[in-house]
N, C-alpha and C positions, 0 to 999 in steps of 0.2 A: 635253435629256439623251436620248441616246439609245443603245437597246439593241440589237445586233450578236447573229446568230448565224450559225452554222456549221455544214454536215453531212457529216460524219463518214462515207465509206463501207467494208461492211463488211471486213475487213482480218483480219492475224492477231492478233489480241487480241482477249484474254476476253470484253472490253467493248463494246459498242458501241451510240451515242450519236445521233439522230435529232437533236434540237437541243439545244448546248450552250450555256447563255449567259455571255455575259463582258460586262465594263464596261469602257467609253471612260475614258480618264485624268481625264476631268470629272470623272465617277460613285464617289463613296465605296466602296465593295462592304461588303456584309455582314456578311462575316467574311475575317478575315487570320491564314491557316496558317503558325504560324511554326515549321519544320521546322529545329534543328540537325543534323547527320550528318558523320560522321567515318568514313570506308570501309566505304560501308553498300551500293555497287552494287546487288548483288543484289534487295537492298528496296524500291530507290525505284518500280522503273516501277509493281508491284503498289499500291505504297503511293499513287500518287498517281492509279492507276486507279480505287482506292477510296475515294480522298476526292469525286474526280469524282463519281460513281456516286451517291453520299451529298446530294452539292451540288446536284446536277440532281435528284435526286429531290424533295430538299425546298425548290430554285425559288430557292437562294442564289447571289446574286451573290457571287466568292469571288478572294480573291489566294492565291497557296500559295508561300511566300518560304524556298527551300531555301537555308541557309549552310554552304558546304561549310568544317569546319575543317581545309584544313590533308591534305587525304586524301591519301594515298599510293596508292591503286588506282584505277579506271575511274570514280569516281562522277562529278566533274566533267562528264567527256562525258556521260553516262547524263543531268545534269541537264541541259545543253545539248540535246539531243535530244528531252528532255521537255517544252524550252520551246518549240521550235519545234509541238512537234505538239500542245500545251496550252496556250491562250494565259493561260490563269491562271497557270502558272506562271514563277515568276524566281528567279533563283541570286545568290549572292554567294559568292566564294571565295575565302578566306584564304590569304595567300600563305605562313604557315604556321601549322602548328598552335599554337592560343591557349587552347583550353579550350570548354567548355559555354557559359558566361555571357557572354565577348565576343561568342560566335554570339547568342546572344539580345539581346544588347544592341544588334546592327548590324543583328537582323530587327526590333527593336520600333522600332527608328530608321526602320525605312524604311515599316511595316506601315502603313496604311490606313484597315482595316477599322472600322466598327462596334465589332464584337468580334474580340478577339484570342484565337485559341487556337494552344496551344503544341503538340506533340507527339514522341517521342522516332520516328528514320527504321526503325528497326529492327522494325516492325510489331508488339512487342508492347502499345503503344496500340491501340485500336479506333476507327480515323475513323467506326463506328458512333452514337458519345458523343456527335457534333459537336451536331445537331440538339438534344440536351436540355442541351448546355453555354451554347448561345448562346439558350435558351429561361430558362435560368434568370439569366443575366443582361441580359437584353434584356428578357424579361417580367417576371421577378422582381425584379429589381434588385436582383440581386450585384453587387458590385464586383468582387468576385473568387470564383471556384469550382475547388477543387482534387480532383483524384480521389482517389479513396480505393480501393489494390486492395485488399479484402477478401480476397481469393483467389487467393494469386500461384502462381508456376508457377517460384519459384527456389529455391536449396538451403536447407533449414529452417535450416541452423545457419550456412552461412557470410554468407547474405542477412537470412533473414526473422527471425530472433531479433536480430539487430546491428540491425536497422531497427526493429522497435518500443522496443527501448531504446532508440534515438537519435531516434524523435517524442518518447516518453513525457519524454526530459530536454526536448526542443523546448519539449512544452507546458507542462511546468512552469517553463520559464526564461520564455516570451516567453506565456503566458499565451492562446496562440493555437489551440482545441482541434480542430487537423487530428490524423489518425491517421495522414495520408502526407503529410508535408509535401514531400517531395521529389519526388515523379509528377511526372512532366514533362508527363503530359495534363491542363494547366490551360485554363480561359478569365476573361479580364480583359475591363471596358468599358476600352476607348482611352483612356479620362480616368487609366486605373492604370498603365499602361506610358509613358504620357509623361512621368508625373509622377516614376516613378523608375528608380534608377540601377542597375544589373547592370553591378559590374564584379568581379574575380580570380573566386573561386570562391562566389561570392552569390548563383547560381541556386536552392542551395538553400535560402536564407530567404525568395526574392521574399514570401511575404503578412505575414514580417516588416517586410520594406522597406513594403510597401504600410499595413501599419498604422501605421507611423511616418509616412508622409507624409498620414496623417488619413482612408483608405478602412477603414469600421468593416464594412460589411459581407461577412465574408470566411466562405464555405460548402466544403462538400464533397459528391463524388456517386461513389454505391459505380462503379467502373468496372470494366471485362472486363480481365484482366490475361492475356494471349494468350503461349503459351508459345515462346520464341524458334525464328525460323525458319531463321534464317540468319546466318554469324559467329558472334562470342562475345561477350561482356560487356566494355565498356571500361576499366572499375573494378576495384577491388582492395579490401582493408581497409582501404588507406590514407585513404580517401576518409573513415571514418568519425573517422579521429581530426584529420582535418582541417576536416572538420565542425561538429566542437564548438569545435577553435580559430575557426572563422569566425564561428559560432554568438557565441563570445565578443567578435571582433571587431562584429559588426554592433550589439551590447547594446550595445556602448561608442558606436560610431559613430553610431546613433541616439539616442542622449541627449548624446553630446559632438563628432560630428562638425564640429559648428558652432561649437563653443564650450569649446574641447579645455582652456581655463583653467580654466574653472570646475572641471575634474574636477582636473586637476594641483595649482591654485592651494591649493584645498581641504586636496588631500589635501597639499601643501606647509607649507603655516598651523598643520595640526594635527602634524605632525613635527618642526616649527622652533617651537611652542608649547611640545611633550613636551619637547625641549631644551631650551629656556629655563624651563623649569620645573625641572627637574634644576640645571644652571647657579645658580637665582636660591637654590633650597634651601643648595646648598656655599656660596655667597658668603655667606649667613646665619649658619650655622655657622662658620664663619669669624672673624666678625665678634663670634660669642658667646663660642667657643673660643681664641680668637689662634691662637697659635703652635701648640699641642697639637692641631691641625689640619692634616695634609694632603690638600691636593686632589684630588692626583693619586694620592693611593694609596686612592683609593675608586674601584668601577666605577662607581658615578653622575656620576662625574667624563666617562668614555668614554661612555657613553651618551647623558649630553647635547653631548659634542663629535658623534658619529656621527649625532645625530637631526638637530643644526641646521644641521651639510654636508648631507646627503638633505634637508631640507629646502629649503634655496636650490635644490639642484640639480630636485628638483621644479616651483620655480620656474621655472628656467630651462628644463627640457623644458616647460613649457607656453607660454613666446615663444616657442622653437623651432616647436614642434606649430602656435600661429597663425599663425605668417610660412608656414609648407606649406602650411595650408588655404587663407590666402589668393592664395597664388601659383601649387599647381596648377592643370595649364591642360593636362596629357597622359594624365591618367588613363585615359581608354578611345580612344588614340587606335591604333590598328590598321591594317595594310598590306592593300588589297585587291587581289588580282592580278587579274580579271577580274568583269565583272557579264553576266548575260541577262536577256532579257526586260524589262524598264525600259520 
């Protein structure tokens, strides 16, 4: 196994670097940056000046896996350019824009590292965190370590009030007690990002996914929450009410993704049970009363015709629901128009 360096002379940038180390394709690396961005230009060269700087100081072997989603401005080149002159870093870029979670889903695909840590391009993360994210799950044994901004730097009413209502319902639906479930400066041991799936908009539950797939120890660590330098915010309100429906989807899909009958069938049984309950009552009376009995002019009559169709038909959405489970096969499958550094 062998370790490669490079020197760096002095030039125009901030930075400069006497010996850099990187790893041979043999070599595991340390830690794996996995950077989504979405026309973040401006950001990246500083940003990934400063993960350098961070790496080299604390003697990490390191990959920095930029996924461009989809960008409409310069970032592409900008990452291209970065690869040549960083050999830690490599790009992926969508050939069009897909979302947050596909990005992370095709850097956790490719990532390497020891440890993985995630972070948003827009430099309000601090690649200062790195060193105590990968100490606490590499010494500590987190599975998973999520940030916590204590101290954000967005608008109190249209951001930071909408976000602690929507951890506070987080923790109380999934039992999970982060304060930010949503930070995008996480780190994970390899064994959490292999094991699960990041697909539509399910970036924000990752340490729900990771608790379903059996990773119990999942922490948090107050982080530097850096006030935006450059561009705007990519999000809107909509993000929160779509949130909670995902928030809803993944409760389902973690207890019945596997096994979508048991939830239907169930709840099929007991609707075609309430009607044939109903149903079994009238035929009784019927049979007490004769003739001086109509059926049909009692609403107990409609309510066990109404429960025991919903009933079947619950049935039948849960064959449906298992022939999909068992035959998807495109879930997270994505166009990628060009790769660097590989």
């Amino acid at each position: 196994m062998t370790l490669h360096y490079i020197s760096l002379n002095q030039g125009p940038l901030p930075l400069i670097y006497d010996k850099i180390m990187y790893f041979s394709p043999q070599m595991q690396p340390d830690i794996s940056i996995v950077i989504p961005l979405y026309n973040e230009e401006e950001s990246l060269p500083e940003l990934v000046e400063w993960i350098e700087r961070v790496c080299v100081e604390n003697n990490f072997s390191r990959e920095i896996i930029m996924i461009d989603d989809g960008s409409s401005d310069n970032s592409w080149e900008i990452v291209k350019k970065l690869s040549t002159q960083f050999p830690s870093v490599k790009g992926i870029r969508f050939q069009r824009n897909y979302g947050k979670s596909p990005a992370l889903y095709m850097g956790f695909k490719a990532a390497d590292g020891q440890v993985v840590i995630t972070m948003d391009a827009d430099l309000q993360d601090s690649p200062d965190e790195i060193p105590e994210l990968y100490k606490m799950v590499k010494q500590d044994g987190f599975d998973l370590v999520s940030g916590w901004k204590k101290v954000r730097y967005d608008n109190a009413l249209t951001k930071n009030l909408p976000s602690k209502l929507y951890n506070g319902v987080n923790r109380w639906l999934t039992g999970i007690k982060l304060h930010d479930m949503n930070c995008g400066l996480k780190a994970y041991n390899r064994k959490v990002i292999k094991s699960i799936e990041v697909y539509g908009e399910m970036h924000r539950f990752i340490p729900v996914l990771a608790k379903h797939a059996g990773f119990k120890k999942i922490g948090e660590k107050v982080v530097q929450h850096r006030a935006r330098k450059y561009g705007s915010s990519k999000f809107g309100w909509e993000r929160f009410i779509n949130g909670f429906l995902d928030l809803l989807s993944i409760q389902f899909m973690s207890r019945f993704g596997k096994k979508p009958m048991h939830f239907f069938g169930v709840l099929g049984a007991l609707t075609f049970l309430t009607g044939f309950g109903f149903i079994t009552e009238l035929i009784i009376d019927k049979l007490r009363f004769g003739a001086n009995v109509g059926l049909t002019n009692k609403p107990a009559f409609y309510i066990a015709l109404t429960s025991m169709i919903m009933g079947t038909l619950f049935f039948l959405s849960g064959f449906i629901a298992e022939l999909v489970v068992r035959n998807a096969s495109d879930r997270n499958l994505y166009i990628t128009e060009e790769e660097v550094g590989w």
